[in-house]
N, C-alpha and C positions, 0 to 999 in steps of 0.2 A: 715847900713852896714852889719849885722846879718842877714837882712833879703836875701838881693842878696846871700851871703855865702851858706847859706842854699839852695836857687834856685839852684845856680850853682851845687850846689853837690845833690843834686833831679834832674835836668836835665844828668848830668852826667850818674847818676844810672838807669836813665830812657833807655838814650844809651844803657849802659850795656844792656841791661835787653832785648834789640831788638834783638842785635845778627846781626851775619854777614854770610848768605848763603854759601857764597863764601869760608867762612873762615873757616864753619866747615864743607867743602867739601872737604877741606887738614886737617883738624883734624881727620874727620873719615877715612883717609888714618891708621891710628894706630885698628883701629876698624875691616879693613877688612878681617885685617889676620885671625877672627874670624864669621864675619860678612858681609853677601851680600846682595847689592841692587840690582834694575835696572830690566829690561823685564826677563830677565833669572837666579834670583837671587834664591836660595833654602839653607836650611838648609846643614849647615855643624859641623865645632868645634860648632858653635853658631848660634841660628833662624836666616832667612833672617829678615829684618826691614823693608821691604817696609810698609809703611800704617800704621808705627809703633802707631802714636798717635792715641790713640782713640779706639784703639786694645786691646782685654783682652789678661790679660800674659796669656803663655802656651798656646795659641790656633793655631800656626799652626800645619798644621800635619807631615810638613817633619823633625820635628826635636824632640828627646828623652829631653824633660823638667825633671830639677829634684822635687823630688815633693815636696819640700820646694817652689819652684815657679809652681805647678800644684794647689798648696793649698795655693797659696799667695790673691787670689779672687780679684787682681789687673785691674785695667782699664787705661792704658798705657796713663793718659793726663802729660802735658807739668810737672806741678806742680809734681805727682808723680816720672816722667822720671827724671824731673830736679836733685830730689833729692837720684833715683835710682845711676844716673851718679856722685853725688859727692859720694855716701858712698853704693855699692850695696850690703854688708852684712850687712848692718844698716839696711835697705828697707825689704830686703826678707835673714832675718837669713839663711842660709844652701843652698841657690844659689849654683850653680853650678860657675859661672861666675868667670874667675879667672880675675880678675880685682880689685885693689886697688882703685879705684874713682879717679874722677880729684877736685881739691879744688881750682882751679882758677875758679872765678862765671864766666869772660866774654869766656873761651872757655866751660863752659855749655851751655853759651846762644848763642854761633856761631853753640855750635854740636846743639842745640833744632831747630834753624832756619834751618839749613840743612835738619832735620829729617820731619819739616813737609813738605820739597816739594818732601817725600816720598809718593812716590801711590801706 
């Protein structure tokens, strides 16, 4: 009986853990007011995020990086981003980002799903 319990709650987590496109496609509706996607997306309050995964911090050039994130020498994968997004003074001390982090796991793993059908 121990054993199913355990499944159940490892497949559960595994869910989690997928995320939902769709879902963090109205989550990052709170992101935008800072942040743009899409064909004509550019630096504003905050970089644009196209092609964010896999992206070194501070490398576009339309946007003034502060240099606590110029000299964070980050490589924007899921693992890092995931846990930029729960706590982004934890990640990169002295950020600029006025954002307090989100500490629900499944709407990090609906905004991560979202972010990579960034191009």
């Amino acid at each position: 009986m121990k054993r199913y319990i355990l499944l159940a709650l490892l497949a559960a987590g595994q869910a989690a853990a997928a995320g939902d496109a769709k879902v963090g496609a109205v989550l990052f509706k709170r992101c935008a007011s800072c942040h743009q996607v899409g064909p004509y997306a550019q630096g504003g309050f905050g970089p644009q995020l196209n092609g964010i995964i896999g992206r070194r911090a501070a490398s576009t050039k339309d946007y003034k990086y502060s240099e606590a994130m110029k000299k964070s020498g980050l490589v924007w994968d899921e693992k890092t981003l995931a846990a930029y997004l729960r706590a982004p003074h934890d990640v990169v001390p002295g950020t600029s980002m006025r954002f307090w982090g989100i500490k629900d796991e499944q709407q990090v793993a609906d905004l991560l799903s979202f972010m990579r059908t960034l191009k």
